[in-house]
N, C-alpha and C positions, 0 to 999 in steps of 0.2 A: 604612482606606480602603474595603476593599470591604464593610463595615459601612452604610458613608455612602451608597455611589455604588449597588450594584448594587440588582439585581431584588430582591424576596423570596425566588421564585420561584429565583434563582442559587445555585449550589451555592458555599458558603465555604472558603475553606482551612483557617479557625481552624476548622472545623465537620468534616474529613476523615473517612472512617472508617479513615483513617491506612494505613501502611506495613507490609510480612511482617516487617522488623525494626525498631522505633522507633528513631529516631534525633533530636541533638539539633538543636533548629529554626534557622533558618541567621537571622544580624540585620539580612541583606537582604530576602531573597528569600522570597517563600511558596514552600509543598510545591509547588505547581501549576508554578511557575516552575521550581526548581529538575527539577522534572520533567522538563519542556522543555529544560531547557540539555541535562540530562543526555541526551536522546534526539538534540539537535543535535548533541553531543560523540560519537557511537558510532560505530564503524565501520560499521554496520548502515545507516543514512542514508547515508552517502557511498558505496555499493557500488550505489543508488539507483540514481544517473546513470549506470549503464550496463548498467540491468535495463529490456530489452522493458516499453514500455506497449500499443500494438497491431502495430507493423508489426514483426517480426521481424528482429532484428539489423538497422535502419536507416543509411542512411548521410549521410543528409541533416543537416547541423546545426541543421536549424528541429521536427522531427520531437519530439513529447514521450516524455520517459524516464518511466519510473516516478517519478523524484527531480522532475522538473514536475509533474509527476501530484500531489504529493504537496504542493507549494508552493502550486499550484493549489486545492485542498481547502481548507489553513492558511488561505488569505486570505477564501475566500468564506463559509468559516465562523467568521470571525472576523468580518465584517462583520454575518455577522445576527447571534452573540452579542452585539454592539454596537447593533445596534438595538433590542434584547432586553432592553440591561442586564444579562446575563448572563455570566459569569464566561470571558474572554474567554482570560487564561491558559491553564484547563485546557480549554478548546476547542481553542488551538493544540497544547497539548503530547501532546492524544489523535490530532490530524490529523497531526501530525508522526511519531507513531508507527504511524499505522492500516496503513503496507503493509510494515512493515521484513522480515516474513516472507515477501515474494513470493517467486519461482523467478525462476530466470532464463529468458529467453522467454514472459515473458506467463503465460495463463490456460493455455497450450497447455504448456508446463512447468510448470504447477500439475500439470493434466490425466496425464499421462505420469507425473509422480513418483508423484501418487495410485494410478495403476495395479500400482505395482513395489512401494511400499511396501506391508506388510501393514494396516498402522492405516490407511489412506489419507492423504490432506493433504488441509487447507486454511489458508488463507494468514493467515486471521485468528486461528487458533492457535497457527501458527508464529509470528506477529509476536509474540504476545502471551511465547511460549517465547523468543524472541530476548530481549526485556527482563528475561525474569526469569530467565535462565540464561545465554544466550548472549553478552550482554553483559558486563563483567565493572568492579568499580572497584577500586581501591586496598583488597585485602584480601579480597573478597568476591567467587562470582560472581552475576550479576545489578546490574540499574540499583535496585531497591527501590524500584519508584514506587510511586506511592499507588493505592489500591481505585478510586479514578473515574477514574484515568488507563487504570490496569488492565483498566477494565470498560470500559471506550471503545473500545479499542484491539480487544478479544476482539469485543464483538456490532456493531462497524460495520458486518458483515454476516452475515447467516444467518436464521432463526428470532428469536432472544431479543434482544429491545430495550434498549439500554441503561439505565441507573437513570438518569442524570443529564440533565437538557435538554439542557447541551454535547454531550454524547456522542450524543443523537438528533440533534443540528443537525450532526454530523462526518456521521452516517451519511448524511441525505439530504446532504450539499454532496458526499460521492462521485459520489454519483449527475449533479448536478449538474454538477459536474466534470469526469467522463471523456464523458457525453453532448455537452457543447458542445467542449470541446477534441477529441476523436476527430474530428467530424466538419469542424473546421478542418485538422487531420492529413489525413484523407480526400479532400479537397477539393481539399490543394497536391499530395498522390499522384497525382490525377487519377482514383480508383477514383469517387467520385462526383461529382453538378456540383452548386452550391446550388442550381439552380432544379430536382432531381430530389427535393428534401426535401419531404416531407408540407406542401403548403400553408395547409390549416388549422394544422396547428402553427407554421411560421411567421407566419403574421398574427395566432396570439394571440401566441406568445411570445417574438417580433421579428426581422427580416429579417438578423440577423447576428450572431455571438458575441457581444458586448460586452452588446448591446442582448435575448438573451436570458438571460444570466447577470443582467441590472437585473434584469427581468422576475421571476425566478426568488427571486432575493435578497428585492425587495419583496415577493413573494407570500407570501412565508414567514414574517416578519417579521409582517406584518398577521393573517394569519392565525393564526398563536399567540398573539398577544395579543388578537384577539376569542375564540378557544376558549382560552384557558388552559393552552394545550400545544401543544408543537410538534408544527405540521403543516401539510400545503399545502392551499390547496385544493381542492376537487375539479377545478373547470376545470385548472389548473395541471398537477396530479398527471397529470392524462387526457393531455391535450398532450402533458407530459414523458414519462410513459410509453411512450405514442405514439411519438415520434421514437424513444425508446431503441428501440424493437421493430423500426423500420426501420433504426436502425446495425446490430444484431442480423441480419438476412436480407441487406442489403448491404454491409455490411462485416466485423463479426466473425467472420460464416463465410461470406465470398464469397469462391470460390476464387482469386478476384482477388489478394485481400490473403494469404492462404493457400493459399497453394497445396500438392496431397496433397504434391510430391514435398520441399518444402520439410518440410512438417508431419513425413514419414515421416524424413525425416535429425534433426529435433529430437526424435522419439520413438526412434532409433536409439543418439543421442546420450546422452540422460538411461539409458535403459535398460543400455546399456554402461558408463557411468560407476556405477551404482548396481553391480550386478556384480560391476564391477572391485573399490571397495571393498568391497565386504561380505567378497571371498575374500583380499582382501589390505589390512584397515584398518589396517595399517602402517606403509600410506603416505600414510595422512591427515597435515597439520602435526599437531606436537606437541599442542597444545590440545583440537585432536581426540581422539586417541590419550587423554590422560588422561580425559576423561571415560567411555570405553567400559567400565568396570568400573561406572559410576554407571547407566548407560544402558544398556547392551547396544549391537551395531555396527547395527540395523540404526535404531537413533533415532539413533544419531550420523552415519551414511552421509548421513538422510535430512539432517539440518542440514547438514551441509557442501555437498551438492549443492543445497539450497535457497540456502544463502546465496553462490553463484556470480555472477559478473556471467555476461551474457549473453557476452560476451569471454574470461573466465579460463575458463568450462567448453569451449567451443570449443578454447581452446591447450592445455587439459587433456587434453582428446580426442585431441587429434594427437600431444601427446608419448607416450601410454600405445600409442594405437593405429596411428597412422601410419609407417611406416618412417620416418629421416632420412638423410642422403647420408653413406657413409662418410668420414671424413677423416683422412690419415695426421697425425698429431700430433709432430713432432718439432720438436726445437730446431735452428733454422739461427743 
């Protein structure tokens, strides 16, 4: 079928450069798919929904989590896969993966853990270490995804561009992604109003979410198939950059939204919590604890405090560090 239907240009399943260990091919599902389930199936995504995407420990129920964030991405890059002809699968199954390594608390618990640990972090190496170690199936650990899923998942950000189109269409729809959703977050916070948004950017690339994700989508879409590779336009790129640069000075570092005294309890927090386990990895869960002969404590400190929601390192913190009320315990 994807013989028939896709691009040239599409990267194939039957065409992989295959798995760390071969395995025998399933008589449903391609590698791509199975990929996917397997990245839906982890505990890694469901810890998502309660990891910071910009407003710190949020209390609103409309507010996006990283796990929207990341739903967000699946869809809008699966739509231009789709106009593409492009292997639409492993576009979802690399967006579905692209953030499972965040911290908890955002970019600012990236920031802070970087600082403690020695190798520093980033979140697109961690994700990439969550799949192939941290996850674990029936006998093995790691998920053993494929090299394109793999390689998706690693360069959705930094320097080195992915090999596969899917995997350049995840990278820009991030971008994509947390630029117009942030600034709907923003908006219902009250930290900015829509009419303080760069106006030239809005009148190219539309007066409102919906109507800039089109914008954005189409652009894409058209422009890779007159150059032959994906990319946006220039006009496009400019705008969208644009706007990002102003989320960037009024939002992601407006004391507004972060505030020091706030930011200094979240760097208080992670730095205490790394600490505590490095002198006592003891009392990491078990799972923990067996890998540190593999790893040493301070790669395993660093994954357990990365893979916290932004909720379980908080009650973490109170039970190690905060006193609780005495209680006489006896049987009446």
């Amino acid at each position: 079928m994807e013989r028939k239907t896709l691009s040239p240009l599409a990267t194939k399943a039957s065409e992989s450069k295959g798995r760390i260990e071969q395995e025998e091919p399933c008589s449903l599902r391609t590698a791509f798919q199975r990929d996917r389930d397997r990245i839906i199936h982890s505990k890694a995504i469901r810890r998502l929904m309660h990891k910071t995407q910009v407003f710190l420990s949020p209390e609103g129920d409309h507010f996006r989590t990283r796990l929207t964030h990341t739903m967000d991405v699946a869809q809008i890059s699966r739509s231009i896969a789709r106009g593409l002809a492009l292997n639409e699968d492993l576009t979802e199954a690399i967006a579905l993966g692209h953030d499972l390594g965040h911290t908890p608390f955002g970019h600012n618990g990236e920031e802070y853990l970087s600082m403690r640990h020695p190798n520093g972090f980033h979140h697109n190496v961690q994700s990439l270490r969550v799949v192939d170690i941290l996850e674990s199936m029936p006998g093995r650990r790691g998920l053993n995804l494929t090299a394109e899923v793999r390689d998706g998942i690693l360069n959705h950000s930094g320097s080195d561009r992915p090999f596969t189109p899917e995997g350049q269409i995840v990278s820009t729809s991030d971008r994509i992604a947390y630029i117009n959703h942030d600034i709907d977050d923003a908006v219902r916070a009250g930290v900015i109003r829509e009419s303080d948004l760069p106006k030239d950017c809005i009148e190219y690339l539309g007066a409102d979410h919906s109507a800039r994700i089109n914008t954005l989508v189409l652009d894409m879409i058209r422009s890779s198939e007159e150059n032959g590779m994906i990319c946006q336009s220039e006009d496009c790129r400019y705008y969208m950059n644009k706007l990002r640069e102003y989320m960037f000075e009024h939002v992601y570092k407006s004391k507004v939204v972060k505030q020091d005294a706030e930011l200094s309890k979240v760097r208080n927090l992670i730095f205490s919590l790394y600490d505590y386990f490095m002198e006592h990895p003891e009392k990491m869960p078990d799972e923990h604890i067996e890998m540190l002969y593999l790893y040493g404590p301070e790669e395993v400190v660093k994954d357990y405090i990365a893979g916290m929601t932004d909720r379980y390192a908080i009650s973490m913190y109170k039970s190690i560090f905060v006193p609780t009320g005495w209680r006489l315990n006896i049987d009446l």
